[in-house]
C-alpha positions, 0 to 999 in steps of 0.5 A: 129487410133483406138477408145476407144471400152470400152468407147463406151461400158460404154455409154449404149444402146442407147434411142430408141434402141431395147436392144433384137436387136444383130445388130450393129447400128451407133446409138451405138456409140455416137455423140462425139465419132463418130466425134473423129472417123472421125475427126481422120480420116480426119486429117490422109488423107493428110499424107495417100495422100501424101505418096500415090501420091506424086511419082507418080504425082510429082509437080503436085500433090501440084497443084491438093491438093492446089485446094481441100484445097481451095474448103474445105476452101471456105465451111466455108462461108456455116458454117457462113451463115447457123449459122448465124456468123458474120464476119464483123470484123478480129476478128469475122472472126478468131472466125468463122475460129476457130470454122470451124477449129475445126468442120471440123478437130476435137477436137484434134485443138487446137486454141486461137484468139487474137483480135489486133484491128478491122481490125487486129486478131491472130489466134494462133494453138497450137496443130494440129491434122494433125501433129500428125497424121503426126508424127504417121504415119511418114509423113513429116511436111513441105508438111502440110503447102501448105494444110493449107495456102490455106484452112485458106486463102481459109475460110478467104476470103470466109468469107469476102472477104475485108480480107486475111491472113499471116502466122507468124509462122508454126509448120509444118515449123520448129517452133513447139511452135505454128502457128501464122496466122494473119488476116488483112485487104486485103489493110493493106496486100498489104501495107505490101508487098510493103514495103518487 
């Protein structure tokens, strides 16, 4: 997980920074390159938690992320409200759920919204950041799903609570084409299960 040095470097001293001063300074770094860096970081967490916990705790760890992810989705309310989001139809929620997606996780997301109708939208993932860090660090695929069904429900719901999410196809799950997560209405859901 490193960072281009040489890049950072080719940028210059920063406005407002004394060149004659030898320390280093976060503001040497810039504002893009910080949020790769850390995006980059976050997104190796669930493979670096999973390895670390998962023996020890067992089952219950699932139960215990489950709930982190929830209250990490559930901040893409904040994000909305503060940026003045709407999110009145499934199609502004996926909007809104993209672009969370993509500040909380990194540029390395990768996501496209298809818009079906006003009660019904597509988001789909075409590359994500914690299945490549998965793969660096050779995590296992299948244990991200559970991560990423309760945040993108989490975020949906939060948003608006009239809607909620399936998931259609999970790169983490063995379809490594894309994710494909519906948004739809929490009644269209509810009809749908019925008929299963």
């Amino acid at each position: 997980m490193h960072s281009r040095p040489q890049e950072i470097a080719s940028q210059g001293i920063p406005a407002g920074r004394d060149p004659e001063d030898e320390r280093v300074d976060i503001r040497d770094i810039p504002g893009e390159m910080r949020w790769q860096i850390v995006t980059r970081l976050v997104s190796s967490f669930p493979v670096l938690y999973d390895g670390a916990f998962r023996e020890a705790l067992g089952d219950r760890y699932d139960e215990l992320e489950y709930n982190v992810w929830i209250e990490a989705g559930n901040e893409a309310r904040s994000v909305a409200e503060g940026f003045g989001f709407p999110t009145g139809t499934a199609k502004e929620i996926a909007e809104c759920v993209r672009v969370v997606t993509t500040l909380f996780f990194g540029p390395e997301v990768r996501e496209e919204v298809l818009d079906l109708s006003e009660t019904r939208a597509v988001i789909l993932t075409k590359a994500c950041p914690f299945m490549v860090r998965g793969a660096e660090l050779g995590g296992r695929p299948a244990h991200l799903f559970p991560k990423c069904m309760a945040f993108s429900m989490a975020a949906v719901e939060s948003l608006n609570p009239a809607y909620t999410t399936r998931f259609v196809r999970a790169m983490c799950m063995g379809d490594y084409r894309n994710c494909e997560l519906t948004i739809l209405t929490q009644e269209e859901a509810k009809k749908e299960d019925a008929k299963q």
